[in-house]
N, CA, C and O atoms as CSV, one atom per row, in Angstrom:
chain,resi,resn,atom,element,x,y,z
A,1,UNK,N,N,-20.381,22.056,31.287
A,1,UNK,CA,C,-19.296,21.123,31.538
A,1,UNK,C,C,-19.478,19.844,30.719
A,1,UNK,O,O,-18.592,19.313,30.049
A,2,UNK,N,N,-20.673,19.438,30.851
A,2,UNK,CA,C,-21.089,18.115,29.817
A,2,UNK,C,C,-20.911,18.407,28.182
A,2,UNK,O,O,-20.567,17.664,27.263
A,3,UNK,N,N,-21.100,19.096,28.202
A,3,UNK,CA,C,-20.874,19.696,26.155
A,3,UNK,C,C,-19.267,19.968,26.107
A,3,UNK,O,O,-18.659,19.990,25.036
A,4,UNK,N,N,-18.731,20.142,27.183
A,4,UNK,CA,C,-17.277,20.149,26.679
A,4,UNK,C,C,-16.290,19.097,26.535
A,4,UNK,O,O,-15.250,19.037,25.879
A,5,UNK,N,N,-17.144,17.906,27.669
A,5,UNK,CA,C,-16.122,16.344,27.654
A,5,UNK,C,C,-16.949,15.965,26.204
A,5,UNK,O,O,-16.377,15.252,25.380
A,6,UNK,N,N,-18.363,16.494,25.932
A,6,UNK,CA,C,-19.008,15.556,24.706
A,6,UNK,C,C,-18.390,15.759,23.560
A,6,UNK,O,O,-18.249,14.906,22.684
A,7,UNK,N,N,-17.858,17.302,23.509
A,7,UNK,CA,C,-17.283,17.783,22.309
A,7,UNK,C,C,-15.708,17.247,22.490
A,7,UNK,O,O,-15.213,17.040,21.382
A,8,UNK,N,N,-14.970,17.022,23.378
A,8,UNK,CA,C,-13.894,16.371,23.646
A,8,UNK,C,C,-13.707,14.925,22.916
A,8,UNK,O,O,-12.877,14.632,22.056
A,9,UNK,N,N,-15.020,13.859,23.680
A,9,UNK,CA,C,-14.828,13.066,22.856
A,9,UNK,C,C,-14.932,12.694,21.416
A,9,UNK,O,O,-14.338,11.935,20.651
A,10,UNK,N,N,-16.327,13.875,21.332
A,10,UNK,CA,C,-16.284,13.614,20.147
A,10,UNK,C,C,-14.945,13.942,18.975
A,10,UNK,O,O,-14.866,13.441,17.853
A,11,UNK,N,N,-14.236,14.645,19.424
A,11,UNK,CA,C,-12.913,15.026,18.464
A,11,UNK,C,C,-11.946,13.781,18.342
A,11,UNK,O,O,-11.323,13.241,17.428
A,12,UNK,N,N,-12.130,13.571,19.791
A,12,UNK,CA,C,-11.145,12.462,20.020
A,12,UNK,C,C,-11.580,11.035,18.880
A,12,UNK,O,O,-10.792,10.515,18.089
A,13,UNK,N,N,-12.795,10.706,19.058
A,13,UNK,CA,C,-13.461,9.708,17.988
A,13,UNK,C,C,-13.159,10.268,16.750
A,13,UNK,O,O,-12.606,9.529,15.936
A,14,UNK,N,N,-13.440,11.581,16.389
A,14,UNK,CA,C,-12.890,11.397,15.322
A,14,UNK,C,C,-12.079,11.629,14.383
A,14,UNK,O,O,-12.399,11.585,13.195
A,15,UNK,N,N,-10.326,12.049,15.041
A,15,UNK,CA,C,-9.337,11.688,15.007
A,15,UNK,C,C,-9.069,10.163,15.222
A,15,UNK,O,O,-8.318,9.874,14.291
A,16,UNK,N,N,-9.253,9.220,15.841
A,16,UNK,CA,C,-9.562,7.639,16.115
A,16,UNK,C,C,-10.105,7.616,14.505
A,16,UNK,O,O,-9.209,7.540,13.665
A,17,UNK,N,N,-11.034,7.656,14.178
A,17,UNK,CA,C,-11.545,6.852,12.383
A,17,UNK,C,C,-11.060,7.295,11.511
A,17,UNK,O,O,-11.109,6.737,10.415
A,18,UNK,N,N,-10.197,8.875,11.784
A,18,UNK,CA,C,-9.174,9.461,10.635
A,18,UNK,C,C,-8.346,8.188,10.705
A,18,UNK,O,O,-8.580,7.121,10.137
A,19,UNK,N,N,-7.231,8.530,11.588
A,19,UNK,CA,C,-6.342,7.645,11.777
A,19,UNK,C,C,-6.487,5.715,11.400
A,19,UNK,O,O,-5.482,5.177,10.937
A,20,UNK,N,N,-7.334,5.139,11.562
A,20,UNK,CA,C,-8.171,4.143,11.280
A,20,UNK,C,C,-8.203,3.943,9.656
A,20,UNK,O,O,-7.633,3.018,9.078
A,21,UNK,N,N,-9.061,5.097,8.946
A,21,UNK,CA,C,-9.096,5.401,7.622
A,21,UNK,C,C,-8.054,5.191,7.090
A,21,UNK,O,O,-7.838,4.141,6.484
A,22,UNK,N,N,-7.285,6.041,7.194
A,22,UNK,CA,C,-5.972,6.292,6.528
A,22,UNK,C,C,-4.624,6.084,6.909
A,22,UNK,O,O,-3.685,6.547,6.261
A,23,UNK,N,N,-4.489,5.396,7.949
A,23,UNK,CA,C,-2.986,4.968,8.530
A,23,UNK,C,C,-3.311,3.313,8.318
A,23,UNK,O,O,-2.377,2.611,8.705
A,24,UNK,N,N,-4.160,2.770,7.919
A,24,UNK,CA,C,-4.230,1.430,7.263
A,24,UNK,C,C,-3.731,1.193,5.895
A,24,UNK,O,O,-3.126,0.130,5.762
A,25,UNK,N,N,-3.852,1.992,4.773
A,25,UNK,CA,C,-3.849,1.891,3.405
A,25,UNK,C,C,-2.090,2.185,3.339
A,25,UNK,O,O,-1.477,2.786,4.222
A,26,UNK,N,N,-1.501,1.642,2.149
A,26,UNK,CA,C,-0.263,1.849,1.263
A,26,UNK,C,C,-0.528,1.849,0.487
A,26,UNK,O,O,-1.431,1.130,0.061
A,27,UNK,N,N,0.156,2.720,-0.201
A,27,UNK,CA,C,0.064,2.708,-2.027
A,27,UNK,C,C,1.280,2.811,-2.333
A,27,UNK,O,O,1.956,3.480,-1.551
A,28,UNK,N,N,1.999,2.191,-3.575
A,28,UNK,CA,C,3.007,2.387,-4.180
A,28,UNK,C,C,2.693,2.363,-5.336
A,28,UNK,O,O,1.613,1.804,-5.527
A,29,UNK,N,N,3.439,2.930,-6.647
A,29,UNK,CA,C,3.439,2.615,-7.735
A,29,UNK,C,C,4.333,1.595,-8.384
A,29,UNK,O,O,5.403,1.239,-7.889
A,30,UNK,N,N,3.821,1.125,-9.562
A,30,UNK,CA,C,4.409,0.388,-10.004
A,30,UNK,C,C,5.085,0.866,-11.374
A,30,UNK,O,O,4.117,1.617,-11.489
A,31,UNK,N,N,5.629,1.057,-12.197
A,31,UNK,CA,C,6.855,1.202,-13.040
A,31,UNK,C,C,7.437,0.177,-13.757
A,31,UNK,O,O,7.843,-0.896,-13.309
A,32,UNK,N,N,7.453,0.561,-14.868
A,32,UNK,CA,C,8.146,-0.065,-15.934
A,32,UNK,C,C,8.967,0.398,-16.941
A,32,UNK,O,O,9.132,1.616,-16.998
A,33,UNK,N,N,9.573,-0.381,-17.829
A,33,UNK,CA,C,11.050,-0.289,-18.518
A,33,UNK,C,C,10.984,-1.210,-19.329
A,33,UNK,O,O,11.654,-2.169,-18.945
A,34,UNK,N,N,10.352,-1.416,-20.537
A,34,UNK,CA,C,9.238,-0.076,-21.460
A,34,UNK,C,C,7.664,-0.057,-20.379
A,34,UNK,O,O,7.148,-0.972,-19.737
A,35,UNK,N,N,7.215,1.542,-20.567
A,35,UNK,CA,C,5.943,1.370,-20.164
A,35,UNK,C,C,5.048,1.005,-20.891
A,35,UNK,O,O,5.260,0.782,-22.083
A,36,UNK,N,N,3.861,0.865,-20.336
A,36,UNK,CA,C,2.573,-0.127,-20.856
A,36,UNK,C,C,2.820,-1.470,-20.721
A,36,UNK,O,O,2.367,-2.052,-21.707
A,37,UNK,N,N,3.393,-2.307,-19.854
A,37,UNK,CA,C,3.292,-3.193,-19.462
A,37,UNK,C,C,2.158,-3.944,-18.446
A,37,UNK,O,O,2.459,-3.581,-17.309
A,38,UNK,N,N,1.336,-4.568,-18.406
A,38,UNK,CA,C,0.189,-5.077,-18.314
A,38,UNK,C,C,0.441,-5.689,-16.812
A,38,UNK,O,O,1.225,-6.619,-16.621
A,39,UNK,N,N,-0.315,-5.060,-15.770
A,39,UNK,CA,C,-0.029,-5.965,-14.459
A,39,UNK,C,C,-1.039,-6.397,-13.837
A,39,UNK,O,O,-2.160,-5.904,-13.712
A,40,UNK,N,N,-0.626,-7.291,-13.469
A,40,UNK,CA,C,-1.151,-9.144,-12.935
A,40,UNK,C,C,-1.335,-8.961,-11.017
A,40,UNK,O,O,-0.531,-9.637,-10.375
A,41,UNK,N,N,-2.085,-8.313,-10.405
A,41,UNK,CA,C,-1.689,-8.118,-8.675
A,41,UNK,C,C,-2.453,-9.681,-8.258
A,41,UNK,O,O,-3.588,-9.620,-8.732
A,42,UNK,N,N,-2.310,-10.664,-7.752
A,42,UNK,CA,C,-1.805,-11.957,-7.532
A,42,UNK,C,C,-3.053,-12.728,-8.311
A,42,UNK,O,O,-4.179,-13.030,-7.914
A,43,UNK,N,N,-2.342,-12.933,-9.670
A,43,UNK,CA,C,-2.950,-12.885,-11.019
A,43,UNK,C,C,-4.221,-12.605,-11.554
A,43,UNK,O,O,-4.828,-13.214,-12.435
A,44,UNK,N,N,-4.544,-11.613,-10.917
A,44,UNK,CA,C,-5.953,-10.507,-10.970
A,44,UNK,C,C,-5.326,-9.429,-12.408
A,44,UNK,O,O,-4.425,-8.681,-12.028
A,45,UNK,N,N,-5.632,-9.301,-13.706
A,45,UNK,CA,C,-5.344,-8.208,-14.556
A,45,UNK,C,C,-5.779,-7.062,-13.960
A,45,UNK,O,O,-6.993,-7.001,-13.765
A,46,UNK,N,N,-4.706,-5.581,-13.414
A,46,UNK,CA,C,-5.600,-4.633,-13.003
A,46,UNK,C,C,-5.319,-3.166,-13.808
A,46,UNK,O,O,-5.956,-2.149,-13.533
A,47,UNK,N,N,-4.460,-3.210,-14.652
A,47,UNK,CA,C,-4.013,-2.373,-15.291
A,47,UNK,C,C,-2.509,-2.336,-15.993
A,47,UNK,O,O,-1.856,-3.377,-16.060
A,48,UNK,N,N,-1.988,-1.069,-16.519
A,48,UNK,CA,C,-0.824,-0.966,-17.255
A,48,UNK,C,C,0.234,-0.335,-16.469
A,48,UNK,O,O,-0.133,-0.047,-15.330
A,49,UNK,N,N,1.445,-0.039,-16.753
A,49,UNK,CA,C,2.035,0.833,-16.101
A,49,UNK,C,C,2.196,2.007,-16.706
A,49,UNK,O,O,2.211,2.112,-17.932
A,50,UNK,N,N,2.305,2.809,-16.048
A,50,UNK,CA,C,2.589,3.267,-14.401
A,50,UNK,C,C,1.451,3.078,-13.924
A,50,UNK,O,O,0.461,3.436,-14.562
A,51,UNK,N,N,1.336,2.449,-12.648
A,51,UNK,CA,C,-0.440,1.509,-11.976
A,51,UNK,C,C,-0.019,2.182,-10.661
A,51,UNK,O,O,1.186,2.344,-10.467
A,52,UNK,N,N,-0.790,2.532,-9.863
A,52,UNK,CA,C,-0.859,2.700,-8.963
A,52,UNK,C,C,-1.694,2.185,-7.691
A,52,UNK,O,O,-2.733,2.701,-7.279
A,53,UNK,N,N,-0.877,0.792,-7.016
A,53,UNK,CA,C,-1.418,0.191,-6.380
A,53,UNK,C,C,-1.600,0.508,-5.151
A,53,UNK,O,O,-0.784,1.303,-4.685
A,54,UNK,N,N,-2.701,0.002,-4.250
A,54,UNK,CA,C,-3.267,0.508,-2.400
A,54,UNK,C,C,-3.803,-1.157,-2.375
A,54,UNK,O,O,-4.217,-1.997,-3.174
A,55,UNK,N,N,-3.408,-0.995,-0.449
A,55,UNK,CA,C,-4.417,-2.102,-0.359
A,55,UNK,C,C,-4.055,-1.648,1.192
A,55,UNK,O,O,-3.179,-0.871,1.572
A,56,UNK,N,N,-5.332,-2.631,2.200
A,56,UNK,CA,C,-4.678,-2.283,3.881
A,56,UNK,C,C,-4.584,-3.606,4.167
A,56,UNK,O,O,-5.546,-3.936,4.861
A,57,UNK,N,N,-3.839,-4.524,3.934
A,57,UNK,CA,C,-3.116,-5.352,4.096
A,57,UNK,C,C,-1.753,-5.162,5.216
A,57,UNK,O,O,-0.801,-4.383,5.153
A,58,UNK,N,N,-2.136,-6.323,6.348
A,58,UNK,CA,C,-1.559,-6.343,7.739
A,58,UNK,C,C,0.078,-6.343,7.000
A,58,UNK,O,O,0.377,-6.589,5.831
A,59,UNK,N,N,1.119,-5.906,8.362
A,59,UNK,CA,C,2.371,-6.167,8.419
A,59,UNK,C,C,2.934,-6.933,7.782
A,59,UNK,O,O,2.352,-7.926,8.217
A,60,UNK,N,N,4.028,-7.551,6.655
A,60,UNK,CA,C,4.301,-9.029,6.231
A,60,UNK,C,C,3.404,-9.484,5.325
A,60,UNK,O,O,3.829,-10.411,4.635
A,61,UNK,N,N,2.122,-9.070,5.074
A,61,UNK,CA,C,1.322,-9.458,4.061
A,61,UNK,C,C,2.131,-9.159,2.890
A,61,UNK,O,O,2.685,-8.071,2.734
A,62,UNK,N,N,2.237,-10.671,1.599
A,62,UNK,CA,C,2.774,-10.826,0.290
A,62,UNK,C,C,2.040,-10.432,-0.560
A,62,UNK,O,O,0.860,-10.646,-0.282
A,63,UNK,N,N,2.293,-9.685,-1.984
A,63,UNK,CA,C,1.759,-9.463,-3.082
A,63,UNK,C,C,1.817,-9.761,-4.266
A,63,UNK,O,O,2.438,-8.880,-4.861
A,64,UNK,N,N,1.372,-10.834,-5.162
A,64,UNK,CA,C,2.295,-11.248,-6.471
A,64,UNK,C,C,1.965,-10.040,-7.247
A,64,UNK,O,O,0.978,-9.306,-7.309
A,65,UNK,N,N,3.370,-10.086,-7.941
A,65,UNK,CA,C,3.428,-9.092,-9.321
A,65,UNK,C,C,3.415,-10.103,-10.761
A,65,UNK,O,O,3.997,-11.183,-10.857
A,66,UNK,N,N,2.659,-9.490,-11.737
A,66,UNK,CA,C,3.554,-10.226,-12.556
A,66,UNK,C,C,3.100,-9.077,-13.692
A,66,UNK,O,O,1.963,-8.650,-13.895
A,67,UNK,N,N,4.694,-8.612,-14.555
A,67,UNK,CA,C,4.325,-7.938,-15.383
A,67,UNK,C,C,4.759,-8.587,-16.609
A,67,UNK,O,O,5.786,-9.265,-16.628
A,68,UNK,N,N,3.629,-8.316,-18.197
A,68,UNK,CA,C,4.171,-8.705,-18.988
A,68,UNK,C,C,3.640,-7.749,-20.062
A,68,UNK,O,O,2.613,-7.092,-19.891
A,69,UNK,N,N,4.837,-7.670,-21.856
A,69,UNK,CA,C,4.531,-7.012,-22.357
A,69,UNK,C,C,4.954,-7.476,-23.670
A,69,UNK,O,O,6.061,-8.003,-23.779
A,70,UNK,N,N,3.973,-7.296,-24.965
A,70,UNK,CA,C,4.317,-7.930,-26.111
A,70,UNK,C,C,5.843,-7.445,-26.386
A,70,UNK,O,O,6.079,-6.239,-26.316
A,71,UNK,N,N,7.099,-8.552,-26.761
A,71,UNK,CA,C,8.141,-9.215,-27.216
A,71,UNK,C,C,9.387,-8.922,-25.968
A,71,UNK,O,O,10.592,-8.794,-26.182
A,72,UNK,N,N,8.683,-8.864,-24.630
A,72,UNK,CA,C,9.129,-8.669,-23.781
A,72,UNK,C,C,9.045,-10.139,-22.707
A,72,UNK,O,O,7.967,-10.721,-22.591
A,73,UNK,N,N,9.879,-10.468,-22.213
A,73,UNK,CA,C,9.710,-11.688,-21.017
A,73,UNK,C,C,9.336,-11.277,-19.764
A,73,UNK,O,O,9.758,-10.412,-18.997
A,74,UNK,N,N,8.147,-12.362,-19.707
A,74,UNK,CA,C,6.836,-11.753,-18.201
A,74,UNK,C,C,8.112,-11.691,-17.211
A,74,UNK,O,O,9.064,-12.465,-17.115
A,75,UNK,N,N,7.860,-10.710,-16.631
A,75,UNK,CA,C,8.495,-10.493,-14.820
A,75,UNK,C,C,7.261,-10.472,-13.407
A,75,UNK,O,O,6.323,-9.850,-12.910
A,76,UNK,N,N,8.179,-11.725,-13.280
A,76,UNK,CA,C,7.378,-11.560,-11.782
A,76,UNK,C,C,8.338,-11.389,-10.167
A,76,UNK,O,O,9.515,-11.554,-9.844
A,77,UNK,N,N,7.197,-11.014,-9.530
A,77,UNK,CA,C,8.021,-10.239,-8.324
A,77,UNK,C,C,6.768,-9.960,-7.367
A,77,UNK,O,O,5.621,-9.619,-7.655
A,78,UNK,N,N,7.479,-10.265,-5.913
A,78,UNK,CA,C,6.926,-10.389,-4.749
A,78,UNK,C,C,7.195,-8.887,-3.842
A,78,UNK,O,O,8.331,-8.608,-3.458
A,79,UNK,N,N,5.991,-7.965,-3.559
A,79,UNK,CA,C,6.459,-6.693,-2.876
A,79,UNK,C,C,5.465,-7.225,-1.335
A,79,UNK,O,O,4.397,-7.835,-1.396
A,80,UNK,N,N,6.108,-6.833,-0.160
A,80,UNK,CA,C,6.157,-7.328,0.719
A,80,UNK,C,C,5.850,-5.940,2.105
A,80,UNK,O,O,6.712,-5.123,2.427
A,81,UNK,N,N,4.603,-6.001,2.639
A,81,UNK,CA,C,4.177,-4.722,3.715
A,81,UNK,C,C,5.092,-4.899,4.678
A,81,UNK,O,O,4.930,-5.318,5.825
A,82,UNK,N,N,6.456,-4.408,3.907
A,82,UNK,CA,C,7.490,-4.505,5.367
A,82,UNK,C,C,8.332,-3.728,4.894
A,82,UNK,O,O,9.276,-3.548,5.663
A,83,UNK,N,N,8.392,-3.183,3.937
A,83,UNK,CA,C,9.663,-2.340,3.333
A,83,UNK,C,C,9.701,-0.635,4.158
A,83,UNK,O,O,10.793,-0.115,4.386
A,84,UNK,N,N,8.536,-0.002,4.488
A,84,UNK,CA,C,9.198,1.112,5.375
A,84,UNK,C,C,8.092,1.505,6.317
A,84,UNK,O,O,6.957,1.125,6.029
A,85,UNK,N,N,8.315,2.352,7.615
A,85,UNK,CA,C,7.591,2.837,8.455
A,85,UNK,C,C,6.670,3.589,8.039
A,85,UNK,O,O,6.768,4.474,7.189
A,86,UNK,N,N,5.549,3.192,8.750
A,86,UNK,CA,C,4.084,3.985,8.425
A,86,UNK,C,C,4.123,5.302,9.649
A,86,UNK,O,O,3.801,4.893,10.765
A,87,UNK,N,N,4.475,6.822,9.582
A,87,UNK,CA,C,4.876,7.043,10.486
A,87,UNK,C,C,3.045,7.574,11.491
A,87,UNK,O,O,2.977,7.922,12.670
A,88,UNK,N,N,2.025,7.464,10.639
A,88,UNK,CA,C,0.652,8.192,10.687
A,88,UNK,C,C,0.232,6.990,11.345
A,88,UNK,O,O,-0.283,7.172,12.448
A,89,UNK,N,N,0.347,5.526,10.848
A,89,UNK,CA,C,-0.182,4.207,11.663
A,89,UNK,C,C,0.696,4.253,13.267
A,89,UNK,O,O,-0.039,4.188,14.252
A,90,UNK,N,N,1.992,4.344,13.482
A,90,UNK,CA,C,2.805,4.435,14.508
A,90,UNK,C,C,1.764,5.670,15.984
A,90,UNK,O,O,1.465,5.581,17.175
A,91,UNK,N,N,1.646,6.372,15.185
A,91,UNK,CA,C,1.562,7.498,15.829
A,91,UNK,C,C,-0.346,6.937,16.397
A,91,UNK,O,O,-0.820,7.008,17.531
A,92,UNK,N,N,-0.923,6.499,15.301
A,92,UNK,CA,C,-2.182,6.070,15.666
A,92,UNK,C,C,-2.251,4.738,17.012
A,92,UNK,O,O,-2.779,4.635,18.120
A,93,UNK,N,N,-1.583,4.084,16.329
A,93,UNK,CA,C,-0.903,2.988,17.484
A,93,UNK,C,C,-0.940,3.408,18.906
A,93,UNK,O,O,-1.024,2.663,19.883
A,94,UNK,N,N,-0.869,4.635,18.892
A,94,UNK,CA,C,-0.281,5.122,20.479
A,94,UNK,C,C,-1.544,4.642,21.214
A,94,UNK,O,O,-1.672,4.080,22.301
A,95,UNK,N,N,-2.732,5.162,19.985
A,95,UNK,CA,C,-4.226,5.281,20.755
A,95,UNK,C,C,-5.311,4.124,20.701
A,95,UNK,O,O,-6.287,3.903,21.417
A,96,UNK,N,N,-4.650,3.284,19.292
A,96,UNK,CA,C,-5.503,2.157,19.055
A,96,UNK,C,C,-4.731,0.937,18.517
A,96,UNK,O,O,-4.217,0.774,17.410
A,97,UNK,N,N,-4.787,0.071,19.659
A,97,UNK,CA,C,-3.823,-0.822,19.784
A,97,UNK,C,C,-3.571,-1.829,18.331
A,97,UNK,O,O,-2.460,-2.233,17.986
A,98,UNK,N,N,-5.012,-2.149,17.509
A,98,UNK,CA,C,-4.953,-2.926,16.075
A,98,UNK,C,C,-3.847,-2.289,15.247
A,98,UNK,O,O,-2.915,-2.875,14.696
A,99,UNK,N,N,-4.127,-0.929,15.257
A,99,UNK,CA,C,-3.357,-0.006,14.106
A,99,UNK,C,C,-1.887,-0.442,14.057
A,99,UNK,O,O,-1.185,-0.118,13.099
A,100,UNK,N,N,-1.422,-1.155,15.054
A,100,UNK,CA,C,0.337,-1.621,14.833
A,100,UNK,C,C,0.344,-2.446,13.845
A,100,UNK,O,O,1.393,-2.384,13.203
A,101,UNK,N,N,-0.590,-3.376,13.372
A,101,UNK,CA,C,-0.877,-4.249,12.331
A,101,UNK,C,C,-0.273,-3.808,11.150
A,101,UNK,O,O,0.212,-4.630,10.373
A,102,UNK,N,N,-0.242,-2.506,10.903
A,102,UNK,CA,C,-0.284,-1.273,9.724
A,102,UNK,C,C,0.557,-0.952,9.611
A,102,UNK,O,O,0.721,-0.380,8.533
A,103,UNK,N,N,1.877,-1.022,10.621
A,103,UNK,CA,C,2.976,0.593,11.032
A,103,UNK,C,C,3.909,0.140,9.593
A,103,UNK,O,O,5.018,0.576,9.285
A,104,UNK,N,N,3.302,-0.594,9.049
A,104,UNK,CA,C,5.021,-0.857,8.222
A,104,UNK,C,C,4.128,-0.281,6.761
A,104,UNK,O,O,2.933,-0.010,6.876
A,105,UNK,N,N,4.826,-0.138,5.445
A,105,UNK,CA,C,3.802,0.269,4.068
A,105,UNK,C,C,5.066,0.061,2.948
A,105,UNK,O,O,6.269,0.265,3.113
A,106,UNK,N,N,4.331,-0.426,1.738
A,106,UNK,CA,C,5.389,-0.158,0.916
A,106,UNK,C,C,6.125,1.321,0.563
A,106,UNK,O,O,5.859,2.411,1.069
A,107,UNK,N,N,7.501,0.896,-0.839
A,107,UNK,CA,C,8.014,1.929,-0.762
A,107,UNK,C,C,6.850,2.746,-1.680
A,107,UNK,O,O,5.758,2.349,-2.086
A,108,UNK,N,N,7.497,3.986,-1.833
A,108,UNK,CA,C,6.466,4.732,-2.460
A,108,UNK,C,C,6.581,4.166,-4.187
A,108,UNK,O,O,5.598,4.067,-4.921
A,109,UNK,N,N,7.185,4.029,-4.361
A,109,UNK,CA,C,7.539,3.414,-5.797
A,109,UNK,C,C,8.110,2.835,-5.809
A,109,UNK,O,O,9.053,2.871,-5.018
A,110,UNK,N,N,7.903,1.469,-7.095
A,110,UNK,CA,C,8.869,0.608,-7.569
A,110,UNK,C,C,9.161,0.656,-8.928
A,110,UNK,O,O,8.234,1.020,-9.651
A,111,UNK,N,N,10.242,0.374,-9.461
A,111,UNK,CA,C,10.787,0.202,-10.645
A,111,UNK,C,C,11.045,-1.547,-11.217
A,111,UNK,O,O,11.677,-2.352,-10.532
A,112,UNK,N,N,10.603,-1.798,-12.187
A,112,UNK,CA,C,11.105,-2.966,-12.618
A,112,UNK,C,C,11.795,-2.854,-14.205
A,112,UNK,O,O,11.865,-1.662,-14.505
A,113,UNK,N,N,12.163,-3.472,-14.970
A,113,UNK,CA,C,12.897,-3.663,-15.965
A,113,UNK,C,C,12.679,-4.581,-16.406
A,113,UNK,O,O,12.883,-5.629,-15.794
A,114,UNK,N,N,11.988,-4.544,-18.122
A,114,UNK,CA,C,11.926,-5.582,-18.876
A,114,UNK,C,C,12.606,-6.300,-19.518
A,114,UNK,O,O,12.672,-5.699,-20.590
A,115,UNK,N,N,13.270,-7.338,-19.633
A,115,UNK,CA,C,14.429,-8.098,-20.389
A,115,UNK,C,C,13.483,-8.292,-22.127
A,115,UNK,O,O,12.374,-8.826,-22.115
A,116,UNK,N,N,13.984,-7.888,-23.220
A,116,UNK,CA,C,13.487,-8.182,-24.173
A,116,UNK,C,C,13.726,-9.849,-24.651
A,116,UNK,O,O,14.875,-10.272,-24.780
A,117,UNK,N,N,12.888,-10.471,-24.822
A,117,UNK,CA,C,12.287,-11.644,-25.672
A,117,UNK,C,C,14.114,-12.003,-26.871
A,117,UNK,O,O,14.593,-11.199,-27.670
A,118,UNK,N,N,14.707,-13.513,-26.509
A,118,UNK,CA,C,15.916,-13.625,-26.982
A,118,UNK,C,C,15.342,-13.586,-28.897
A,118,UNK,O,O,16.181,-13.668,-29.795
């Protein structure tokens, strides 16, 4: 009887640090128009596009963008952990009350567009 609540909890724990793990993180990509544009995540250089950004950054947490590319004019832009339902954080939520912090994630991709240099 004791090896079966132990093995119980233990599943239960660790479904709890799955959920934990991975219903915290978003990733979206980032995109450009021309690609190879050089991006700036809140003016940290972290790569080119197409970049593929993660972070577990709470609900409402801001992100600067700034992309720029030779004879192209820098674009900058603010993506924001509120654009869609996390449905894996929601569902974790049920069991661990922090995880609501999470329920929201960016979109899966973004697109931006470079204005060429007058």
């Amino acid at each position: 009887m004791k090896r079966k609540i132990t093995k119980v909890l233990t599943g239960i724990l660790t479904i709890g640090i799955l959920v934990l793990a991975f219903g915290c993180a978003s990733v979206t990509v980032i995109n450009s128009s021309p690609e190879g544009a050089k991006v700036y995540v809140d003016d940290q250089p972290v790569g080119v596009t197409p970049y593929t950004y993660s972070d577990t950054k709470i609900v409402g947490s801001s992100t600067y963008l700034r992309l720029e590319k030779e004879g192209y004019q820098p674009f900058q832009t603010v993506i924001v952990r509120n654009e869609e339902v996390d449905a894996g954080a929601v569902v974790g939520g049920l069991f661990v009350f922090p995880i609501w912090l999470w329920v929201m994630k960016y979109k899966p991709v973004h697109f931006y567009e470079l204005a060429p240099l007058d």
